[in-house]
N, C-alpha and C positions, 0 to 999 in steps of 0.2 A: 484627903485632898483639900481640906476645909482649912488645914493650919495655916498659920503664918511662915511667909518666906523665911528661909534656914541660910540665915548669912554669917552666923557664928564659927569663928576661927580661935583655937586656945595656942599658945604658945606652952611648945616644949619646954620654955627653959623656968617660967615660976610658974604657970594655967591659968595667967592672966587673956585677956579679949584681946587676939589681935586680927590684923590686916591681911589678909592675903592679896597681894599683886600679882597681876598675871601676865608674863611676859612671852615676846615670840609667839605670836598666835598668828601670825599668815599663814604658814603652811600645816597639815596634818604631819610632817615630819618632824617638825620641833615641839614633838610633843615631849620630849624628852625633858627640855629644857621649860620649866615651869613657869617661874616666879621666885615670891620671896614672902617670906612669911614675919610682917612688923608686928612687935609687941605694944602695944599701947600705956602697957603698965611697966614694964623691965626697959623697956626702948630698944630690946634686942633685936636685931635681924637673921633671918637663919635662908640659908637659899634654899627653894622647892625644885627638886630634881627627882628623875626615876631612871635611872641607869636600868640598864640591863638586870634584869634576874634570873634566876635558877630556883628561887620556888613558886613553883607551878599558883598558888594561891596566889601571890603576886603579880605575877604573869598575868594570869585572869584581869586581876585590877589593873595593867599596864594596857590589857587589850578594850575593858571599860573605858578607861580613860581616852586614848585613841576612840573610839566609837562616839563616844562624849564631842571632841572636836570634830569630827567629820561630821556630826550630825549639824551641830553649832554654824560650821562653815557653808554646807550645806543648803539650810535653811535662809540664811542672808543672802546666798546667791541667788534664791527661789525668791525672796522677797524684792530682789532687784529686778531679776524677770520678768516676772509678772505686771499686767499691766490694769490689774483688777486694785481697787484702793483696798476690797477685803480681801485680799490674797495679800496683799504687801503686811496687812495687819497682823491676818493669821502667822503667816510665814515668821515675822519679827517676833511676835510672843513666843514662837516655838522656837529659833533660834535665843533669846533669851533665857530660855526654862532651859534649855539643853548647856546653857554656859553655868547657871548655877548648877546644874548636876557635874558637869564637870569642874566645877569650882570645889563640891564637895567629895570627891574623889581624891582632887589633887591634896587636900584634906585628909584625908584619913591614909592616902600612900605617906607624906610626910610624916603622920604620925605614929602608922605601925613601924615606919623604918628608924622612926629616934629614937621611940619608948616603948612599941609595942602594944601602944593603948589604940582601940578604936572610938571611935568620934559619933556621937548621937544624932540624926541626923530629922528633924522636924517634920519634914515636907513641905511644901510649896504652896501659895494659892492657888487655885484650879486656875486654870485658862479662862478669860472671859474677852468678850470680843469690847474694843473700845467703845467708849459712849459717841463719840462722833460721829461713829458708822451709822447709828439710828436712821440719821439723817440720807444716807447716802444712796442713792438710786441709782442702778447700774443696768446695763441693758443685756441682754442673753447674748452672751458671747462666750464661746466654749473653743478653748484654745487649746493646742494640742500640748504644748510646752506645759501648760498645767496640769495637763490629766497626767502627762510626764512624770512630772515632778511628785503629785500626788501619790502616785504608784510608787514613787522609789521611797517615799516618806514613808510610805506605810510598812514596806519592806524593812527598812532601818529601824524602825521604833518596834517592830515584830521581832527583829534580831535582836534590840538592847533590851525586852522584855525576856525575851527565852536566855537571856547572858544574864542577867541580874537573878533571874528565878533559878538556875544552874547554882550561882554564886549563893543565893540564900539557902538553899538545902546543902553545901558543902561546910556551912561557917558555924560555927558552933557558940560563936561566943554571942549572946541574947544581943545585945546592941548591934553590932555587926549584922546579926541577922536579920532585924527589925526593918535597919537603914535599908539593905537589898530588898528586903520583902514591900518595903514603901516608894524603892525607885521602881519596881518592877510595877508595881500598880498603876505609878505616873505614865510610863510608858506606853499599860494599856489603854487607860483613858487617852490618850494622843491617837491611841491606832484608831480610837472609834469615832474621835471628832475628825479624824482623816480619812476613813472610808467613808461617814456622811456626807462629806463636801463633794469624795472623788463623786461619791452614785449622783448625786445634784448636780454637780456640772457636767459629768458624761448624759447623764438622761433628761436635765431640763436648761441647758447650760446657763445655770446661775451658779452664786455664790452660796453659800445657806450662814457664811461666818455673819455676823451681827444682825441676823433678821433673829 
């Protein structure tokens, strides 16, 4: 959890560094429709799509990827709700971690479907609460919409950890299984900075993100 953010994208067409754009993202329906994957070295563009499949291993990764955005969308609408400055914060950082895990999904679907190749995948900086918050003093106010939203977070990062740890013991190929085995880890750490806050704000109703 210690590496550096995994924003690396190869293009299919020389394995030069490219762009991935991400398109259609209001609804969890247009998950289908990606993006576009720019070459920075070739200047090629190739569209990111995930049609329908029939093998079950893909499948898996169609339903990652959907879980990826729900969570994404999810988490922004939790950070709009809330009316805690350290709820808004946390909420955003988790909504942002969940867009690069889906960014690297949409990643390696593109690339087992052109070439077959799987994509290595770094990990992310852990989660840390902003510097700003040090500052911020907030009075005990325990809102039920939180303790809400709380629960259902934990529920979703508990389902994307048991789907990615599934995913790593079916995938044979060492990289492939590396990636899962490192999103499956991310997921846990989420569950346990998300049942901290829930116990602290159901039993003392504070925040615990940036103290």
């Amino acid at each position: 959890m210690d590496e550096k953010k995994d924003d690396g994208y190869t293009c299919e067409v020389c394995g030069g560094e490219a762009e991935l754009l991400i398109e259609g993202f209001d609804t969890v329906k247009d998950v289908m429709k990606i993006g576009s994957m720019n070459c920075r070295h070739c200047s090629s563009a190739e569209d990111v799509a995930f049609p329908e499949q029939t093998d079950d291993f893909l499948k898996a990764v169609g339903i990652a990827l959907t879980r990826e955005k729900e969570a994404h969308l999810f988490y922004k609408k939790a950070a709009q709700k809330t009316s805690s400055g350290k709820g808004k914060d946390m909420f955003n950082q988790l909504a942002a971690f969940e867009m690069n895990h889906y960014k690297k999904i949409a990643h390696l679907c593109h690339s087992l479907q052109r070439s077959g190749r799987w994509v290595p995948y770094l990990g992310q900086e852990e989660l840390k609460p902003s510097q700003r918050l040090a500052e911020l003093k907030e009075k005990k106010n325990t809102k039920q919409d939180d303790i809400d939203a709380l629960t259902m977070a934990i529920s979703k990062e508990e389902e994307a950890a048991a789907l990615y740890r599934e995913m790593a013991e079916k995938t044979e190929d060492p990289t492939g299984r590396d990636m899962f085995k490192k999103l499956t880890a991310e997921e846990e750490v989420h569950q346990k900075i998300l049942n901290a806050q829930l116990y602290s704000l159901a039993n003392q109703g504070i925040w615990l993100w940036g103290d």
